[in-house]
N, C-alpha and C positions, 0 to 999 in steps of 0.2 A: 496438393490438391487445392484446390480454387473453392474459393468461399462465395458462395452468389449473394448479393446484397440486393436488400430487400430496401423499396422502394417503400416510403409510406406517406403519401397522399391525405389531406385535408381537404375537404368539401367545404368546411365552412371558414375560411382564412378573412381576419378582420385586415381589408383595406389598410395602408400603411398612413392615408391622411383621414382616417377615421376623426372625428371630433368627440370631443366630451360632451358631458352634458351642457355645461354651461358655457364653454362657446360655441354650441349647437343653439342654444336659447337665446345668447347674443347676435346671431347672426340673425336669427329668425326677428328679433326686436329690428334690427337694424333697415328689415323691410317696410314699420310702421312709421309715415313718414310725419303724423303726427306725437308718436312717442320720439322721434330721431330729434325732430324740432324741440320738443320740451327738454331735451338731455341738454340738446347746445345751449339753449338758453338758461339752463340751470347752471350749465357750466360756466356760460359766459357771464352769471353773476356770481358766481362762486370765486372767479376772478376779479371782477371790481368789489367783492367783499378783502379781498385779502389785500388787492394792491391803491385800494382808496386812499391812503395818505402819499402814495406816487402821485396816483391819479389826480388828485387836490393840493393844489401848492400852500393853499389856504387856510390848511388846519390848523387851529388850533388858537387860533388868535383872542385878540379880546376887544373891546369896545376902541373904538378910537374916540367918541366923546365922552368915555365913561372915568370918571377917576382912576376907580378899581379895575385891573386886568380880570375879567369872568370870562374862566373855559368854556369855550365852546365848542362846535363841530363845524366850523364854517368862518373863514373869515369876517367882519361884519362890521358896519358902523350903522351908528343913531340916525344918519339921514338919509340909510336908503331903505328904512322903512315899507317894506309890501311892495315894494318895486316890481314892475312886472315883465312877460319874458322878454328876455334878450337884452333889457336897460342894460346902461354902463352906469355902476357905480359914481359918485363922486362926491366921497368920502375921502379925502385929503392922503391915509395910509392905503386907500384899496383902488388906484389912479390906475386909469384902464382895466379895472377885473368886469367881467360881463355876466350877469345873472342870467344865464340861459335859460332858468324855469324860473326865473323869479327871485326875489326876496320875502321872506315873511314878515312879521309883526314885528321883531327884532332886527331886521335887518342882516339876515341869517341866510345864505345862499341856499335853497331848498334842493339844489338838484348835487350839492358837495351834503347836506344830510339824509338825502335820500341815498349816496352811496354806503352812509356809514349806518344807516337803517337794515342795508343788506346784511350786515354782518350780526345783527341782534337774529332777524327771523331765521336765517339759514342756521346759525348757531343753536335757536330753539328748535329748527326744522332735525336737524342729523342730531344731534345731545339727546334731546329729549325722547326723542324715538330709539336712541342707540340704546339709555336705559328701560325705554320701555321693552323694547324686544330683547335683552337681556333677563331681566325679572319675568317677563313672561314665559319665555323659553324653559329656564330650568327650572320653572313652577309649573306651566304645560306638563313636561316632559317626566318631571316626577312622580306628577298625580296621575298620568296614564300608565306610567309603566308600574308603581306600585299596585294599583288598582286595590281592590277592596275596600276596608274601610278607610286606610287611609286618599285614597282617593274622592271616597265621599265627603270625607271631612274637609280637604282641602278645596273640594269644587261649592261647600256648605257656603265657608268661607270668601270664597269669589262672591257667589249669591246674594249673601249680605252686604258684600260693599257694593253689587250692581245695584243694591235698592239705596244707596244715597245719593243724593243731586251729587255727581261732580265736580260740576260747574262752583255750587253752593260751596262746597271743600273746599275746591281751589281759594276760592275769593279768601274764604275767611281764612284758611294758611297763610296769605300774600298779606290778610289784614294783621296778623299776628306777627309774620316776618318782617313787616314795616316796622309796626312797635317796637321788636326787639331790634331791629337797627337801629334806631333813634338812641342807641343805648351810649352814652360813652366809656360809663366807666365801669366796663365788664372787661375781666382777662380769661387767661387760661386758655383752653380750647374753645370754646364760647367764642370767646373775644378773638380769635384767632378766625374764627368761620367768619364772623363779620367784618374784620378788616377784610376778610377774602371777598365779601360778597360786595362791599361798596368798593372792592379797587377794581371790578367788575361791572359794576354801575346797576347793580340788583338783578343779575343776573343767574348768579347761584343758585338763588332760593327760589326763581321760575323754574329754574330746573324740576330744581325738589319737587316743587309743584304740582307741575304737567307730569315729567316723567314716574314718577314713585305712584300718581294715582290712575295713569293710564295704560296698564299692564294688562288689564282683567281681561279686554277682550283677546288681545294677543293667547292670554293663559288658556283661553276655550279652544281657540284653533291650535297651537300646540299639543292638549292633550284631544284633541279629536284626532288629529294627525297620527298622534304616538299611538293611539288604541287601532288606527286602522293599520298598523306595521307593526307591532309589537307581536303579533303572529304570525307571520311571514315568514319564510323557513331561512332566509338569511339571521332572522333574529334566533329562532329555536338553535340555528346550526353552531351561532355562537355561542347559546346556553350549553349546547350537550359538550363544547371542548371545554368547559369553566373558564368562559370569560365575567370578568365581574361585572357586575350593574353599570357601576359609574363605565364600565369601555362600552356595553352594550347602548347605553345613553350616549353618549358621547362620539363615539366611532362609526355606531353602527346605526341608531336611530335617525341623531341629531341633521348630518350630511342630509339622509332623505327628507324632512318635515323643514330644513331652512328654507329651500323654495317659497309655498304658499305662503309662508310667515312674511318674509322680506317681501312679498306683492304684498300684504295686508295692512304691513307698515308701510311699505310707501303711499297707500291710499289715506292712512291715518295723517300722513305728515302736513296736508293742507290743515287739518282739526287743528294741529300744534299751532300753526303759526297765525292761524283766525282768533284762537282765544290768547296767545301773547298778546297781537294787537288789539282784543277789548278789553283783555288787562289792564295795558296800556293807555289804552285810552278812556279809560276809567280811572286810571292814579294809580293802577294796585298793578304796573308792570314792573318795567326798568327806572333805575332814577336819573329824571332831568339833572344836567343837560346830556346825555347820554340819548342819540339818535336813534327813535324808534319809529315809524311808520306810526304804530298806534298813537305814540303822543304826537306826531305831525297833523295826524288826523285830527283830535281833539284841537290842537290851536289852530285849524285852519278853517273847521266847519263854522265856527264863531265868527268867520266874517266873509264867507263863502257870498255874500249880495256887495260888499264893497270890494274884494279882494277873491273873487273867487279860483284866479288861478294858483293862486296854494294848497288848494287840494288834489291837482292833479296830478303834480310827481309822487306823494305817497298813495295816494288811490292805485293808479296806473300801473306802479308796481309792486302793491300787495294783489292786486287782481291775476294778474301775469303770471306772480309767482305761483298762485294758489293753481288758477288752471294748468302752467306745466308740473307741476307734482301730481295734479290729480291726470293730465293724458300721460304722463309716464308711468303712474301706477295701473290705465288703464292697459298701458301695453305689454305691462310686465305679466300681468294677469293674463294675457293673451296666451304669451309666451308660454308659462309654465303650466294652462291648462292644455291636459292633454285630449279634450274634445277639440279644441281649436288647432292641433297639428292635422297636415295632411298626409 
């Protein structure tokens, strides 16, 4: 006898080139032509951040009328002094090199430190946000999901550090970090973080800085985030098979609330790299000679009426930078709000 087979039909079959979420969100970003422009150009200096000593034949050199060899960022002699754009050198070791933006007060090619200036900000721009949306995350995500008192207490805690000057923190940490650099004869682990931070050129301890005290507001969107999903019957469904905490965190919350978060830090990341450069150019950044934009700034405004084209290659691209971080976090915003989908 013949067996009839039953035919069973689906109404709702998901599309086989169906997208995810998130290269459903990249494709829709890829429509903002001024978020598409800020990517390229962040990428495009994300590149002469990393292949700047290709890029510059020049690095590294030292005075040619100076006794002593002193590291620099830029090849450089004593007589091409503030030279301006496009001069040829003629300085006896630097025969045919062209200051295309110039030479500063040293005689320091501004547009070969302006490439190794990229690599301080972007380095503060992605580090110092990485740890701040790190620390924020799973301090967000713990105070909303434990809720009660432990929630209060940990949001008590934000509230008190949102009432200190940051700014005020920061400085005085950088004034203290300086001190203890100046140290020579300290060992142990001690002495081991400060070899690390001056073979860095005082970079380390900006980190510490910026990142460790710029969490809190991350911490508020995280746990607004987690209390608007922490009920949602994907989360309950996981509680009733006994999944634990840390996978409901983790698996189940975390995926949904990265979105909003990573738009929030990208919009944070112009903050980082505005107060590296008035660190910087204040004294309490990176240490000379180690290329900073901020300290470019500070020796160039001092003679901006004789010499004014040396403020323009670091101006020009700490402006740059700041506004494609800030139109790419406009558009990520775009993207991951769901009133701006059609």
């Amino acid at each position: 006898m013949a067996v009839a087979q039953q035919t069973v039909t689906h109404d709702h079959v998901a599309p086989k080139n169906a997208k995810g979420p998130w290269a459903d969100a990249f494709t829709r970003l890829l429509k903002n032509p001024a978020a598409v422009v800020s990517m390229l150009f962040i990428l495009f200096l994300l590149l002469i951040a990393i292949l700047a000593e290709q890029l510059n034949p020049y690095v590294l050199q030292g005075f040619s009328d100076a006794v002593e060899v002193q590291p620099a960022y830029a090849k450089q002699t004593l007589a091409d002094n503030s030279k301006s754009f496009g001069a040829v050198s003629t300085g006896t070791t630097t025969e045919g090199f062209v200051y295309w933006l110039g030479a500063d007060h040293l005689g320091r090619d501004i547009l070969s430190r302006t490439m190794y200036g990229a690599r301080v900000s972007l380095a503060v721009a992605f580090i110092a946000s990485a740890v701040s949306l790190f620390i924020g995350l799973v301090y967000g995500l713990v105070s909303g999901y434990a809720g009660g008192r432990v929630d209060d207490l940990m949001m008590r805690v934000v509230d008190l550090l949102y009432g200190l000057p940051i700014i005020i923190i920061v400085i005085l940490l950088q004034v203290y970090f300086k001190a203890l650099g100046r140290q020579t004869d300290v060992s142990g682990f001690v002495g081991a973080v400060l070899n690390l931070n001056r073979s860095l050129g005082g970079l380390l301890f900006l980190f510490v800085a910026l990142g460790a005290l710029n969490w809190l507001g991350m911490a508020r969107i995280a746990r607004g985030q987690t209390l608007s999903y922490k009920r949602q019957e994907f989360v309950e469904a996981a509680e009733a098979v006994g999944a634990t905490p840390r996978r409901i965190l983790f698996t189940h919350l975390l995926p949904n609330i990265l979105g909003p978060c990573i738009v929030a830090e990208t919009l944070a990341i112009p903050g980082y790299i505005l107060t590296e450069a008035f660190l910087s150019f204040i004294g309490l950044g990176v240490d000379p000679p180690t290329a900073s934009w901020g300290i470019m700034l500070n020796e160039s405004y001092k003679a901006i009426r004789s010499s004014p084209h040396m403020i323009v290659g670091p101006a020009v691209a700490l402006s740059l930078t700041v506004l494609a971080f800030n139109f790419l976090g406009d558009g990520l915003r775009d993207v991951f709000d769901p009133r701006m989908r059609e």
